[in-house]
C-alpha positions in Angstrom: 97.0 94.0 134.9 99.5 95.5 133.4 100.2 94.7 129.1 104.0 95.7 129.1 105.7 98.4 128.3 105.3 100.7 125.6 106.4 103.8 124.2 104.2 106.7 123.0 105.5 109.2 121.3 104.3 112.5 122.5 104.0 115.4 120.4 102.9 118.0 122.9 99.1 117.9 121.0 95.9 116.2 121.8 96.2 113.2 119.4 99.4 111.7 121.5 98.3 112.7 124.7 95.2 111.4 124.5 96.8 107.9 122.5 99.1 108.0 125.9 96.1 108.4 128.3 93.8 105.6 126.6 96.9 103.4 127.0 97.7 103.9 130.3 93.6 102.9 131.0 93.9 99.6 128.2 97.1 98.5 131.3 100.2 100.2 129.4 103.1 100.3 131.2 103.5 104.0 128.6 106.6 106.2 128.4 106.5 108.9 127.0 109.3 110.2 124.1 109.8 113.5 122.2 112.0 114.9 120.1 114.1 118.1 120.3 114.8 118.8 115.9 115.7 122.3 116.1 117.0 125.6 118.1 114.3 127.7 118.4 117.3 130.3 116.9 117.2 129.0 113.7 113.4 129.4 112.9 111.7 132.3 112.1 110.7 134.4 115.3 106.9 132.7 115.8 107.7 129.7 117.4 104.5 129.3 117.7 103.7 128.2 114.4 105.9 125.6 114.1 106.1 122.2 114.9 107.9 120.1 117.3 108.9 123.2 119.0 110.0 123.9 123.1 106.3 125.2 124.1 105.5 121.3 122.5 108.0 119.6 124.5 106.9 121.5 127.6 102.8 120.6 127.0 104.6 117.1 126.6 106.1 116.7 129.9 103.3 118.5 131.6 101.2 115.7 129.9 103.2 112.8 130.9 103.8 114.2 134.5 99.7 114.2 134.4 99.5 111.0 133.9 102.4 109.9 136.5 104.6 108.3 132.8 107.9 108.9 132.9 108.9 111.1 129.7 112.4 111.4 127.8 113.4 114.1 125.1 115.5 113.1 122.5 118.3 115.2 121.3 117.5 115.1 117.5 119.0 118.6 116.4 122.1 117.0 114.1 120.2 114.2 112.3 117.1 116.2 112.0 119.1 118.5 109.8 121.2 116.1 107.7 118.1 114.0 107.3 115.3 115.7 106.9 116.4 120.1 106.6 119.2 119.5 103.7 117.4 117.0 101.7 114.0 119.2 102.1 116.5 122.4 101.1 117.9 121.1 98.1 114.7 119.3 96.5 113.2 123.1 97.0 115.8 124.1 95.0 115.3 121.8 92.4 111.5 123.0 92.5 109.7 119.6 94.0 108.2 120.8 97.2 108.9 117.8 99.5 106.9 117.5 102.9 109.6 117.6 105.8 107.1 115.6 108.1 107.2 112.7 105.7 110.8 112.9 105.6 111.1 112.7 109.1 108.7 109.9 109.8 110.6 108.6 106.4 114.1 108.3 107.8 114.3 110.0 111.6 111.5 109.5 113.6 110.7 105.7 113.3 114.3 104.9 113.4 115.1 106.8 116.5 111.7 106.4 118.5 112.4 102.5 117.5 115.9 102.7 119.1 114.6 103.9 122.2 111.8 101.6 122.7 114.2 99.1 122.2 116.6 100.5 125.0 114.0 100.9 127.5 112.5 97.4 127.1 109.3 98.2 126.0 107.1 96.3 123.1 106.8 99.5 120.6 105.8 102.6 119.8 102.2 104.2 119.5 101.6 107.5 118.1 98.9 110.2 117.7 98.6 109.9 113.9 95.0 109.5 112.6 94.7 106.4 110.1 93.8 103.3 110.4 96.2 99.9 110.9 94.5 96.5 109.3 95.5 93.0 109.8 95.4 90.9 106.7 94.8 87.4 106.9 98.1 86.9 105.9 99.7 88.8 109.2 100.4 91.7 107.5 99.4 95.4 108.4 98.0 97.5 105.6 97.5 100.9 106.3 94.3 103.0 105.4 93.0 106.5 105.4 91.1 106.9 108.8 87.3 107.1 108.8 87.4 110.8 109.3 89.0 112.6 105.5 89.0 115.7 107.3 91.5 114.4 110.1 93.5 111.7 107.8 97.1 111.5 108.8 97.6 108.3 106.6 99.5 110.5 104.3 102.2 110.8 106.9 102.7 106.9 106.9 102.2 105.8 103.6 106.2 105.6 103.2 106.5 103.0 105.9 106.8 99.9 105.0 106.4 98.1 108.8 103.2 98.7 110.6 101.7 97.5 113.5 
């Protein structure tokens, strides 16, 4: 019986593929989603050691085609820039260090996976990130670090203020 749809956004790793597969078994009706950020042009030479990267978009789709999900790329190049590359350039220059994945999650990813879940019908978005979601008594989700310090990806999330 299927749950409804849903929308799992696929890195190209392990962590999302499997969060896509285990949904799919639970009766997802899962889509897969990734994101195009960056020419591959504009980074160093080893694309490789970057993230969110074409080799990542192409273990995506060969994921989602695996498990028979349809999968979408989202053309992220502009916004990824203005909202996550210049404000990560010029707090570097100012001599914080900023993490350009929390910016991301911060005020890109969420926003635009959100978007599309919303577009295609489907009831949210799951991802690979390792941390654990708690419902209060209250209703409210509080987020933890996952069971597993040497895998924690809390860290990643702790600037989201909707979880669920």
């Amino acid at each position: 019986m299927k749950k409804g749809r849903i929308l799992a956004a696929m890195s190209g790793g392990v962590d999302s593929s499997v969060a896509a597969l285990l949904l799919k078994k639970e009766g997802w009706d899962v889509i897969g989603v990734s994101m195009d950020l960056y020419k591959p042009s504009q980074t160093h030479r080893n694309e490789d050691a970057t993230c969110c990267s074409l080799n990542d978009l192409y273990d995506a789709r060969r994921v989602c085609d695996l498990l028979e999900i349809p999968y979408y790329v989202l053309n992220l190049r502009d916004e990824f820039r203005r909202e996550v590359i210049d404000p990560f350039v010029k707090e570097y220059q100012s001599g914080r260090t900023p993490n350009p994945c929390i910016l991301c999650n911060e005020h890109l990813k969420f926003r635009a996976l959100i978007r599309k879940a919303d577009e295609l019908g489907a009831w949210g978005v799951a991802t690979g990130h390792y941390a654990v979601i708690r419902r209060e008594p209250d209703g409210r989700n509080r987020l933890f670090a996952a069971p597993d310090n040497s895998k924690d990806q809390s860290y990643f999330l702790y600037s989201k203020t909707s979880l669920q």
